[in-house]
N, C-alpha and C positions, 0 to 999 in steps of 0.2 A: 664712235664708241671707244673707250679708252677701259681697257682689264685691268684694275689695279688690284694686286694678290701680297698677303704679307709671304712671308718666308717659307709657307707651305708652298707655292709656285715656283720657286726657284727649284728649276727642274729642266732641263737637258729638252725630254721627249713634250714637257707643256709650253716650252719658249719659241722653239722652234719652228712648230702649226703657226701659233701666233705671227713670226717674224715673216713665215710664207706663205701668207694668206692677208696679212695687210692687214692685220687686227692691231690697234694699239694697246699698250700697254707701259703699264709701271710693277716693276717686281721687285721686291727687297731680297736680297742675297743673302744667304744662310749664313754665308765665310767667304774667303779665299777659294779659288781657284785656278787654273791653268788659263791663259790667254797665248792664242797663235800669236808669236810674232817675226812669222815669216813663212813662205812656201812649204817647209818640209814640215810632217807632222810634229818632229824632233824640235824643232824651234819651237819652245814656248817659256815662258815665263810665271810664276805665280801675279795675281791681275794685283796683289799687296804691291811689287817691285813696280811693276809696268806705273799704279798711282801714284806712287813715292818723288815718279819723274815729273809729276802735273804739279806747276805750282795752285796753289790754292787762290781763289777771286779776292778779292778784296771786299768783295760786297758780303755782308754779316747783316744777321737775320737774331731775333731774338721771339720763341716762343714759349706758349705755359704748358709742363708738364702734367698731367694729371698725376694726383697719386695712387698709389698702386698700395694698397691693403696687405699687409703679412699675410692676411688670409688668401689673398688670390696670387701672391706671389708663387715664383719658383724657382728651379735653378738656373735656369736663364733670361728668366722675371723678376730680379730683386725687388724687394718693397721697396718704395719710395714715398719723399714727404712730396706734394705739391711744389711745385719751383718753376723759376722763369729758366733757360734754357737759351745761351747763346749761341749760335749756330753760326759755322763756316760751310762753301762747296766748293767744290773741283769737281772737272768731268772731263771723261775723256771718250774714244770713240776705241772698241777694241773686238778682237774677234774671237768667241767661244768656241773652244775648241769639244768636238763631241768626247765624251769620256772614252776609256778604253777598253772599260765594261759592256758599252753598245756597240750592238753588231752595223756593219759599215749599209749593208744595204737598209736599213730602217729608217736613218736619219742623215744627215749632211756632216760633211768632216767638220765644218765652220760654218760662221754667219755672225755679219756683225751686227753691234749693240752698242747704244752710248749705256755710260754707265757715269753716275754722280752720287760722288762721296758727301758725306754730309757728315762733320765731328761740333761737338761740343767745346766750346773753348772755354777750360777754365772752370771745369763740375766743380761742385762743393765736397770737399773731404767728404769719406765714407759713401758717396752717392756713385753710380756708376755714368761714366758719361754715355752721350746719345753719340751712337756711330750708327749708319747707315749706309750700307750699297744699295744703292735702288738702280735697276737699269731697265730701260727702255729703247724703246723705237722711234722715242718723241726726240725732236730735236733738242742740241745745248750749245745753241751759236750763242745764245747770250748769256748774264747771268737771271735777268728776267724769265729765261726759257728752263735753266736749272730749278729757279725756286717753282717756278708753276709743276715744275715734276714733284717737287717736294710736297707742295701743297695738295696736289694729288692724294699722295699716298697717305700724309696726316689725315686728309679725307675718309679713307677707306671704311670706317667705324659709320660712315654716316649713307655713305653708298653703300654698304651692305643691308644696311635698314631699307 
């Protein structure tokens, strides 16, 4: 069984269960945030910089956006017309580091997670493009293994059903 959650899931105390108990999953990331990269807590990176270093596959994917009604729009839901949608990924493997706000005995300082970026190449003026972090526990040795993360989570409207 595979958990796949939009961006209400990306969550520190709901990834974590998951990661340590063998449940799989596909989670979209809300934003940026801090990744270990290295032994001391102090070593870390925003996960922006740490992907910047991933070159992108070569392999490109092209799918259809639904559109999105003014009326169901929002501020983080712009309206959109209908459109195809060319798609790049990169993935990399990295470690979550626990926020600072969580108390240390509750949760684990770290644990890692592949994570795959997924951008739009090339929106249409005025459109906003399609970016996604989605990260998982599912492997991304290939780019076969990245799109099936992806397709996952385009699924999630129909797995919720």
């Amino acid at each position: 069984m595979i958990h796949v959650m939009d961006r209400e899931g990306d969550d520190f105390n709901t990834l974590f269960p998951m990661v340590f108990s063998g449940y799989g999953f596909v989670v979209r990331m809300t934003g940026d945030r801090n990744v270990s990269t290295g032994p001391k807590r102090s070593e870390k990176a925003p996960l922006e910089a740490v992907l910047d270093k991933v070159e992108w596959s070569k392999s490109m994917r092209t799918i259809k956006l639904s559109a999105r009604p003014k009326r169901k729009a929002s501020k983080s839901h712009r309206a959109r017309r209908f459109r195809s949608a060319r798609l790049k990924i990169r993935a990399t493997r990295v470690e979550l580091r626990r926020p600072d706000n969580l108390p240390a005995a509750n949760s684990p300082a770290r644990f890692g997670v592949n994570v795959v970026e997924v951008s739009e190449i090339r929106a249409p003026e005025g459109e906003d493009p399609v970016r996604w972090l989605l990260v998982t526990d599912r492997p991304i040795d290939t780019d076969e293994d990245c799109w099936q993360i992806v397709d996952w989570y385009r699924a999630r409207w129909q797995i919720e059903e």
